[in-house]
Residue, then its C-alpha position, 0 to 999 in steps of 0.5 A: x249266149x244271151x238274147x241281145x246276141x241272138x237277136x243281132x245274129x238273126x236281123x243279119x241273117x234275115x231281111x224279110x217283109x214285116x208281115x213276112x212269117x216264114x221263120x223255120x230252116x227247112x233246107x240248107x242247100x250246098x251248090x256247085x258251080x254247074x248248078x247241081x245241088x243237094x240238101x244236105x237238111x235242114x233245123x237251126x242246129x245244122x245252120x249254126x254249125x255252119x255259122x256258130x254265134x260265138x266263133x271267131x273271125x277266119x281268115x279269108x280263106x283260098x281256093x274253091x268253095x261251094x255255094x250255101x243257101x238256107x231256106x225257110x218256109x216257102x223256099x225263102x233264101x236267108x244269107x248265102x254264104x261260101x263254104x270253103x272245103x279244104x279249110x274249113x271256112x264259110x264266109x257269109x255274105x248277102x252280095x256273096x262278097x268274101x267277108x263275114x267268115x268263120x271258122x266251122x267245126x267239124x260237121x256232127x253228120x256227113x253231107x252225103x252227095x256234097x262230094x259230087x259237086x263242082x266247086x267253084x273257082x271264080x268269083x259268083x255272079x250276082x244281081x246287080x240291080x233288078x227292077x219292073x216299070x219304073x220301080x227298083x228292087x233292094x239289092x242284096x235282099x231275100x228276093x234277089x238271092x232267090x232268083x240268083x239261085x233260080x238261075x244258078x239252079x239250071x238244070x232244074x229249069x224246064x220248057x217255059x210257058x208261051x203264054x204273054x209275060x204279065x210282070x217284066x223284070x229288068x236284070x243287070x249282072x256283076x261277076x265273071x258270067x254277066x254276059x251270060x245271064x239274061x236281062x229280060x225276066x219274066x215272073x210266071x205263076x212258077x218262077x222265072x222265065x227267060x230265053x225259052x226256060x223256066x227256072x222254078x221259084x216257089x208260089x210263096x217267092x213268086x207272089x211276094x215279087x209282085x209285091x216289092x220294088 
């Protein structure tokens, strides 16, 4: 593997702020489409068996998948991708369109829960344009693939604060359950708050939201 491959494979796999220093994969996280997840580890050797830097291109693949979400420091999302079970395919993409998919080898570990969750069978949901004020987030980005996760993560979501929302974001959906995610979020201390719930998001995320768009 030569440098020039390395550095292309981690500019797609990363669209951090310059001064942005979270660089360790601290969690790879495998979702189901009722929002249960589990961790199935996390270092850069598990994520690239997930997506090998000398793979050939795969086929896009049929059937039920399950989300994927590496993590880094501060629970800052890298590129999600679509792991396909039954073909041993996952598909990487940050608008999680069907592109970008390789070929998996055979897992060195087992992914112990992974069994237990729903997969999906429809097309995910996604941000389609995210804004506060008159200013506008990126789309796709590391901020808005964490708050799809924080909302796709529903049965973390708890009891939200009463107290008056400081910071509005205006949220327009694409996908299948649009209709059911709400436009109006609050960005708390927490996370996100929307609808009574707070759906968690890391102090690290959260501050950095104030910062863009």
């Amino acid at each position: 593997m030569t440098w020039r491959c390395l550095l292309a494979a981690l500019a797609a796999a990363l669209l951090l702020p310059a001064s942005g220093s979270a660089k360790q994969v601290t969690a790879l996280l495998a979702v189901g489409a009722d929002g249960r997840s589990v961790n199935v580890g996390g270092g850069w050797p598990l994520l690239n068996e997930m997506r090998p830097l000398d793979a050939a291109a795969a086929t896009r693949p049929d059937g039920s998948y399950l989300l994927l979400y590496p993590l880094m420091e501060g629970a800052l999302p890298m590129q999600p991708g679509r792991y396909y079970p039954a073909s041993a395919t996952a598909c990487w993409s940050w608008s999680l369109l069907l592109e970008g998919c390789l070929g998996v080898a055979p897992l060195s570990a087992p992914w112990p829960g992974i069994g237990d969750l729903t997969l999906f069978s429809s097309e995910p949901t996604t941000l389609q344009t995210l804004s506060h004020a008159d200013a506008r987030y990126t789309i796709p980005s590391n901020a808005s693939v964490a708050i799809e996760l924080a909302l796709l993560r529903s049965p973390l979501a708890r009891p939200a604060s009463h107290a008056r929302c400081a910071w509005r974001l205006d949220a327009k959906w694409q996908g299948p359950a649009a209709a059911a995610r709400p436009r109006s979020l609050c960005l708390r201390a927490k996370g996100i708050s929307a609808s009574g719930r707070l759906y968690p998001l890391s102090r690290y995320i959260t501050q950095w939201l104030r910062t863009v768009g």
